[in-house]
C-alpha positions in Angstrom: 150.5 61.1 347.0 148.1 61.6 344.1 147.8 63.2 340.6 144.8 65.5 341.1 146.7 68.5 342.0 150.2 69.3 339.9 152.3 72.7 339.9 151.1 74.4 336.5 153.2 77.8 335.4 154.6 77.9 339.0 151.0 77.4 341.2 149.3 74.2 342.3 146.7 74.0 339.6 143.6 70.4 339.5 144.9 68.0 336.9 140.9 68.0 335.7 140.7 66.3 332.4 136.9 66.2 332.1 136.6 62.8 333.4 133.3 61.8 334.5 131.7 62.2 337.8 131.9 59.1 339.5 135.9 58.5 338.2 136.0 62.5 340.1 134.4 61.8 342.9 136.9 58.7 343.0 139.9 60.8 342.7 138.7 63.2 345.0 138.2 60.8 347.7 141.6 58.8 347.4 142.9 62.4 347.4 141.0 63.0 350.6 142.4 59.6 352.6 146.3 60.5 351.4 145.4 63.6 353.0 144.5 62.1 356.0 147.5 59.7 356.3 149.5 62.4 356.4 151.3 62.6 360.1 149.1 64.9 362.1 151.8 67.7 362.0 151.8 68.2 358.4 148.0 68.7 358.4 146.5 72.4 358.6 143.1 73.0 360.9 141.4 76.5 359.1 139.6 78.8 361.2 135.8 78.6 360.9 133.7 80.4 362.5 130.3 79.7 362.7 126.7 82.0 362.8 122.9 80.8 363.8 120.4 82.6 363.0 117.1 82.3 362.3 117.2 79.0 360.7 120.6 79.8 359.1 123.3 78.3 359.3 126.4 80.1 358.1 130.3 78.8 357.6 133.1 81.2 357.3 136.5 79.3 356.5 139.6 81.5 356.4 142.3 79.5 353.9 145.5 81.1 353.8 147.3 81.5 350.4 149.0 78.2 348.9 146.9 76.4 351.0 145.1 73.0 350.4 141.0 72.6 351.4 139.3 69.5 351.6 135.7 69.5 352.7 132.7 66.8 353.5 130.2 65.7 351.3 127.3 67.9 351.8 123.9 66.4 352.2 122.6 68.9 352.0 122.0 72.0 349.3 124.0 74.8 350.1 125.3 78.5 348.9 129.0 79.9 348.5 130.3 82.6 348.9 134.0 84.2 348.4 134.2 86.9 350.6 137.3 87.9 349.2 140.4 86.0 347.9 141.2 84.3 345.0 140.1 80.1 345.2 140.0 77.4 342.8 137.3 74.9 343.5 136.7 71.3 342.2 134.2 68.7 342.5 133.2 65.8 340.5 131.8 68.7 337.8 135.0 70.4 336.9 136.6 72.8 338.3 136.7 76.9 338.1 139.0 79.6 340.1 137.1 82.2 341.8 137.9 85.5 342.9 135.7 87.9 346.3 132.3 88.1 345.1 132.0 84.6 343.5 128.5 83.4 344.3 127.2 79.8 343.4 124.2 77.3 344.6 125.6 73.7 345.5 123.2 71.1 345.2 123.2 67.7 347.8 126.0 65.3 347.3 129.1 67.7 346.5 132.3 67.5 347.8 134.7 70.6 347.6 138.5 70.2 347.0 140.6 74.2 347.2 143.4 75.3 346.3 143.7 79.3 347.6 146.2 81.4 345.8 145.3 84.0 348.2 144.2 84.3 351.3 140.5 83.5 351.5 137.4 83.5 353.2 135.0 80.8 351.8 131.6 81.1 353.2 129.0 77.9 353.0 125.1 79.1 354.0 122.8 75.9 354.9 119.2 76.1 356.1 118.5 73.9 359.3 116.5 74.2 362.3 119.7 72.8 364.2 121.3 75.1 367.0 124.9 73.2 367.8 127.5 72.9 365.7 127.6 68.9 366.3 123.9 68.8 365.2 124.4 70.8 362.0 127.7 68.7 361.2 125.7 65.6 361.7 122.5 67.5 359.3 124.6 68.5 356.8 128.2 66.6 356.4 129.5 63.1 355.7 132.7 61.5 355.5 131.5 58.6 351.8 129.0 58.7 349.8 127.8 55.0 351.0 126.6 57.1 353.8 124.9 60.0 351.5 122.9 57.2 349.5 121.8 55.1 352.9 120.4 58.4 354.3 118.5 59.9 351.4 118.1 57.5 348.9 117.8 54.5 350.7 120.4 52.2 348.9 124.2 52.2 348.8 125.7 53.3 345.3 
């Protein structure tokens, strides 16, 4: 399927070799479509629950241990948190495993691939005036990054 994630010491692990963004966010992506080939009964749907308030905008994600987490483009800036658990994250930056009190600020144009080796709660805070779930989606998410650069910067990448 692809060669971003391989079984390191027993555990899925990111074959990350400090390429550069773009070639990341490349890999990432074609990761993301094999994904979504897959036959609909070997995909996963997490439990999310979601939280207004007061101009917040909060996403829990449970991911259960040995699971596999791909996640939308964000438009938007956002902060994580792991609630608890034990996560490793990559985007087109690198990568780093996180552990229940990880906290980090991700800036516009990330996309998030996981790999739990525990059960985890990720947690995603966005600021938006918004009250559905469809509206923030549509504030906050995209599926390509065509779509990212039409809507903010005004040209396609």
């Amino acid at each position: 399927m692809s060669d971003l994630i391989v079984v390191k010491d027993g555990e899925l692990a990111f074959n990350y070799n400090g390429e550069n963004p773009e070639l990341m966010r490349e890999r990432i992506l074609q990761f993301k479509d094999a994904l979504m080939a897959l036959p609909s009964d070997e995909k996963v749907e997490f439990p999310v629950e979601h939280v207004f308030v007061d101009g917040m905008y909060m996403r829990k994600m449970f991911a259960p241990k040995g699971q596999i987490v791909v996640g939308k483009i964000h438009k938007k800036p956002c902060i994580n948190f792991v609630e608890y658990g034990d996560i490793s994250v990559l985007t087109e930056s690198g990568f780093a495993r996180v552990k229940a009190g990880f906290t980090l600020v991700s800036p516009a144009g990330i996309m998030k691939v996981g790999i739990a080796h525990e059960d985890t709660m990720f947690i995603n805070v966005f600021r938006t005036d918004k009250t559905t779930i469809e509206e923030v989606e549509q504030e906050i998410a995209c599926e390509d990054y065509a779509e990212l650069a039409l809507e903010y910067i005004g040209e396609t990448p």
